[in-house]
C-alpha positions as CSV (number, residue, x, y, z in Angstrom):
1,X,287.4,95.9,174.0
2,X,289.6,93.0,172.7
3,X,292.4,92.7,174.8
4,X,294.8,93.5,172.0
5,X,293.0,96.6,171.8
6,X,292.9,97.2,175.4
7,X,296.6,96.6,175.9
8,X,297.5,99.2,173.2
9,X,295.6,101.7,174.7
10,X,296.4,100.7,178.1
11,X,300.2,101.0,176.8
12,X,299.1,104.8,175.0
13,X,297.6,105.5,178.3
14,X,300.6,105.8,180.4
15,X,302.2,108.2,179.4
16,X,299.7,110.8,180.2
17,X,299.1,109.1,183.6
18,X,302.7,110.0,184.6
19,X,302.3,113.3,183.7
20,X,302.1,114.2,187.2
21,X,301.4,112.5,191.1
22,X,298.7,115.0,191.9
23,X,296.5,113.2,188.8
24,X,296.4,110.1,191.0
25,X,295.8,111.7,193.9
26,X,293.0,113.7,193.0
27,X,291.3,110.5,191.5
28,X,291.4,109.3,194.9
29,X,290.1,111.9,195.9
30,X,287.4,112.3,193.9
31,X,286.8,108.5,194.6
32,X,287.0,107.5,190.7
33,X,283.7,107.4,188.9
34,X,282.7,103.6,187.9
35,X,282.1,104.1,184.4
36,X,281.4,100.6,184.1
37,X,278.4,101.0,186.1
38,X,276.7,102.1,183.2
39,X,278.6,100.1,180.6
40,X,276.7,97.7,178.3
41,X,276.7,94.4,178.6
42,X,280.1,92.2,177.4
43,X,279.4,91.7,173.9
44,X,281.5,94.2,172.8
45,X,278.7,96.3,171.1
46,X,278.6,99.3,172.7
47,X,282.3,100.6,173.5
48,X,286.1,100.7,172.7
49,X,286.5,99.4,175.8
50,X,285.8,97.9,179.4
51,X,287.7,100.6,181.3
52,X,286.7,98.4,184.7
53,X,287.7,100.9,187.8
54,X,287.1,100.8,191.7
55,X,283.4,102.0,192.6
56,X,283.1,104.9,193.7
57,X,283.5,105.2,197.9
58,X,281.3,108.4,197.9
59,X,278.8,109.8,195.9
60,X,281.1,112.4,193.7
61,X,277.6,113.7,191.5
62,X,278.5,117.3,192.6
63,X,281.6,117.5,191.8
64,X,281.3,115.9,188.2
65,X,278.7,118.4,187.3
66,X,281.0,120.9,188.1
67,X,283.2,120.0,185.5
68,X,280.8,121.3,182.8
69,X,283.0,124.4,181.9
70,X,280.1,126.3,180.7
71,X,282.2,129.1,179.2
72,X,280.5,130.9,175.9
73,X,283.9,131.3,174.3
74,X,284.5,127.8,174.6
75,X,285.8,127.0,171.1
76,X,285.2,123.1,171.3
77,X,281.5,123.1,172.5
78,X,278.2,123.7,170.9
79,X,275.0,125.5,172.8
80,X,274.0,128.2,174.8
81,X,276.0,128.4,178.0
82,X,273.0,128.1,180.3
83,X,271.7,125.1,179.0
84,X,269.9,122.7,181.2
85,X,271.8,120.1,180.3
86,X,275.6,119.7,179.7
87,X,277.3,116.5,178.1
88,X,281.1,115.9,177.8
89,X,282.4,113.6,175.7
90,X,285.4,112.4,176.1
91,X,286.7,111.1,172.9
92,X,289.8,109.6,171.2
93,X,289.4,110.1,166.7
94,X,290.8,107.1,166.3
95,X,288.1,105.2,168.2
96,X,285.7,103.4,166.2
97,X,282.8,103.7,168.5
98,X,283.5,107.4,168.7
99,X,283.3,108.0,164.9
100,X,279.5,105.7,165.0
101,X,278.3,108.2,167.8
102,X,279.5,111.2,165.8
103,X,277.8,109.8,162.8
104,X,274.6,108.1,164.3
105,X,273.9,109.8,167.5
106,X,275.7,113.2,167.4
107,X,273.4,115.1,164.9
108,X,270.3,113.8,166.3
109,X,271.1,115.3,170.1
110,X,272.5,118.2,167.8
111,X,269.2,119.4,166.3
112,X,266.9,117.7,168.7
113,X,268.0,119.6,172.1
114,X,271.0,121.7,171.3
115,X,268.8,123.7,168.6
116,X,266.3,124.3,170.9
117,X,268.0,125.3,174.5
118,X,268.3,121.9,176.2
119,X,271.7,120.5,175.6
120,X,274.7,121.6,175.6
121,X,277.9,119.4,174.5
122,X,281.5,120.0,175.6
123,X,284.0,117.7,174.0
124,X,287.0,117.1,175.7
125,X,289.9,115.7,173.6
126,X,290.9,112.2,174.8
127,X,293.7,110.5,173.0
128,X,294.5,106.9,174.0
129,X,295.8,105.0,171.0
130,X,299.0,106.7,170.4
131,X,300.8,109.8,168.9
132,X,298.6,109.8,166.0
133,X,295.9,110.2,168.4
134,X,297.4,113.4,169.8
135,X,297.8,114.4,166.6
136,X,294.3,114.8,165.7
137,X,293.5,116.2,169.1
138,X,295.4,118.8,168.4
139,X,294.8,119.6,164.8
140,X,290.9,119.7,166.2
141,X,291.7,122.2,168.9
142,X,293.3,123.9,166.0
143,X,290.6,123.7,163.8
144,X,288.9,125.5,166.5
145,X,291.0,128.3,167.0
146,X,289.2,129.5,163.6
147,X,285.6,128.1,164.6
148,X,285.5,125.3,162.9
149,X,286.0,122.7,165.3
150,X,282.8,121.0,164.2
151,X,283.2,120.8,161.4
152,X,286.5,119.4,161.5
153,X,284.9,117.0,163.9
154,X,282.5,115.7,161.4
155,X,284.8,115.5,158.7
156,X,287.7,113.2,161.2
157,X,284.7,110.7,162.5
158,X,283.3,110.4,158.9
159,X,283.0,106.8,157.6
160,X,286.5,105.5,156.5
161,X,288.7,108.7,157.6
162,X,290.2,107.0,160.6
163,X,291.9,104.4,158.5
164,X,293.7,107.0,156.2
165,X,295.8,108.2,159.4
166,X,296.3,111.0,160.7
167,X,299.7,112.0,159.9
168,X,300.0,115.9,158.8
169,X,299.5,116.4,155.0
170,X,296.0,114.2,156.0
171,X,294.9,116.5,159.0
172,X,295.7,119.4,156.7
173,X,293.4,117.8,154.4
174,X,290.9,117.7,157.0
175,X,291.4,121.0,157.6
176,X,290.6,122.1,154.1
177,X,288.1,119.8,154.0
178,X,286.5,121.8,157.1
179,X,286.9,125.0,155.8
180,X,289.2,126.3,158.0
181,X,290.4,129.6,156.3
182,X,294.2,130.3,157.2
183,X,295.5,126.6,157.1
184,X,299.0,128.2,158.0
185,X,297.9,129.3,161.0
186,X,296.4,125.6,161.4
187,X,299.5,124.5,161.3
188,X,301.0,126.8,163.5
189,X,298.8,126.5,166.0
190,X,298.8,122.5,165.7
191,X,302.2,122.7,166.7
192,X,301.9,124.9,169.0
193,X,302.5,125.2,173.2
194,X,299.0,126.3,173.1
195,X,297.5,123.2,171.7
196,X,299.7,121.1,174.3
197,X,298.4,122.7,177.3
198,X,294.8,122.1,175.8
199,X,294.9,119.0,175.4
200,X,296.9,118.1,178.9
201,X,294.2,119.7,180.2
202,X,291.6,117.6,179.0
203,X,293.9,114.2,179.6
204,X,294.4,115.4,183.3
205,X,290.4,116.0,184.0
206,X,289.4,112.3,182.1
207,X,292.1,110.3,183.9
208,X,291.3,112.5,187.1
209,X,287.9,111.3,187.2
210,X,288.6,107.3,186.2
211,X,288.0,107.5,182.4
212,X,289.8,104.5,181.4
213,X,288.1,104.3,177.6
214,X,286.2,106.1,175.0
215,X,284.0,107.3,174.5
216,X,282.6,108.2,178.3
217,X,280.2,110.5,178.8
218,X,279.2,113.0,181.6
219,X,275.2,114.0,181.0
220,X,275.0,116.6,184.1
221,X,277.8,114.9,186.4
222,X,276.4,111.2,185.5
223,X,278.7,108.8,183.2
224,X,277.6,106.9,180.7
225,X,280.2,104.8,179.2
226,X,280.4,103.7,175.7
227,X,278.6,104.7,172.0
228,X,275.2,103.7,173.5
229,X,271.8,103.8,171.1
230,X,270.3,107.5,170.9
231,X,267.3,106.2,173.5
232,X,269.5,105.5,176.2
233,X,270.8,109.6,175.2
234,X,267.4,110.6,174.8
235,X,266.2,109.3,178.2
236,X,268.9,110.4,179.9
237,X,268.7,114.1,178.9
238,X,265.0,114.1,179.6
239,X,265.9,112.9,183.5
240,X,268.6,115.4,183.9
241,X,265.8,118.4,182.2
242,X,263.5,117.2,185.1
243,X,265.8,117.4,188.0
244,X,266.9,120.8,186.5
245,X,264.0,122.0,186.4
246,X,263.4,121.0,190.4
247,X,266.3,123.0,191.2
């Protein structure tokens, strides 16, 4: 990440990492995953940012695959339940490299191994450039209050949206643009307690676990950090298949 870059999201990112001590203390805890472990190397092609943190002092495999929520109501994931094979994403709309791995990596894990049982992917809203950020997050979450997180998804990471904002009257746009039905209700439910506690939740788990910069990945409890090519996906979810299957 340029440092310009990184400073503003470092400066975004404080806020949620004061939203309370026992966030620190369980990333201690946990031993904070090095993301960066898996990052690409610095030529700035392959993520928003470097997101550098402490390597981990034990091995915390077990309890990052544990944070697959795996729950079929789950309004912001896509695939069965059961799957094999759960990837988070944690993911900012405003991040660049998050809107080229919606658009150039997304669909092809989508119809290769969700369609068919493999894969399941549980996004986890991740807001680190500021209150526009939020915004969307929460306008998503919205959107999927009415089952069409996805498509509101695609529509937000679609080439050129991100530098049209995201105040209101554009997320509403978005919204109509996704088909969500009752865009009253959107709104409502954008602005919402609901819709805050969502998305706290999904701040406290990333910075909880050392997530520093999006998008970072969790492909069954391992990271991968940054908008990495498909193959490096690809590989990945055939590994984790294999060791499920052993299990």
């Amino acid at each position: 990440m340029p440092s310009s870059k990184k400073s503003s999201a470092q400066k975004s990112a404080t806020k949620p990492l004061l939203i309370s001590a026992g966030v620190a203390l369980a990333a201690i805890t946990l031993g904070l995953v090095s993301w960066r472990a898996t990052a690409p190397a610095e030529n700035g092609s392959a993520g928003s940012g470097s997101g550098a943190v402490a390597a981990p002092r034990t091995d915390p495999a077990a309890e990052l695959k544990a944070l697959a929520r795996r729950e079929s109501g789950d309004k912001l994931a896509v695939g069965r339940a059961d799957a094999p094979v759960v990837l988070i994403e944690y993911s900012d709309f405003k991040c660049g490299y998050c809107g080229k791995f919606a658009r150039d990596t997304e669909p092809e894990l989508v119809k290769k191994y969700v369609a068919d049982g493999t894969l399941r992917i549980e996004w986890r809203n991740f807001p680190i450039f500021g209150a526009e950020s939020e915004a969307a997050a929460k306008a998503a979450w919205a959107a999927g209050q009415q089952d069409r997180f996805d498509a509101f998804h695609a529509a937000a990471y679609a080439g050129g949206s991100k530098e049209k904002g995201f105040a209101e009257p554009r997320l509403v746009e978005l919204a109509r643009e996704a088909g969500v039905p009752d865009l009253e209700r959107f709104k409502a439910d954008m602005a919402g307690e609901q819709a805050a506690a969502a998305l706290k939740k999904d701040q406290e788990e990333g910075y909880r676990i050392g997530v520093t910069s999006t998008p970072s990945f969790l492909l069954n409890g391992k990271p991968i950090a940054g908008a990495q090519p498909l193959d490096t996906f690809t590989a990945a979810i055939a590994r984790a298949k294999a060791e499920a299957a052993k299990q």
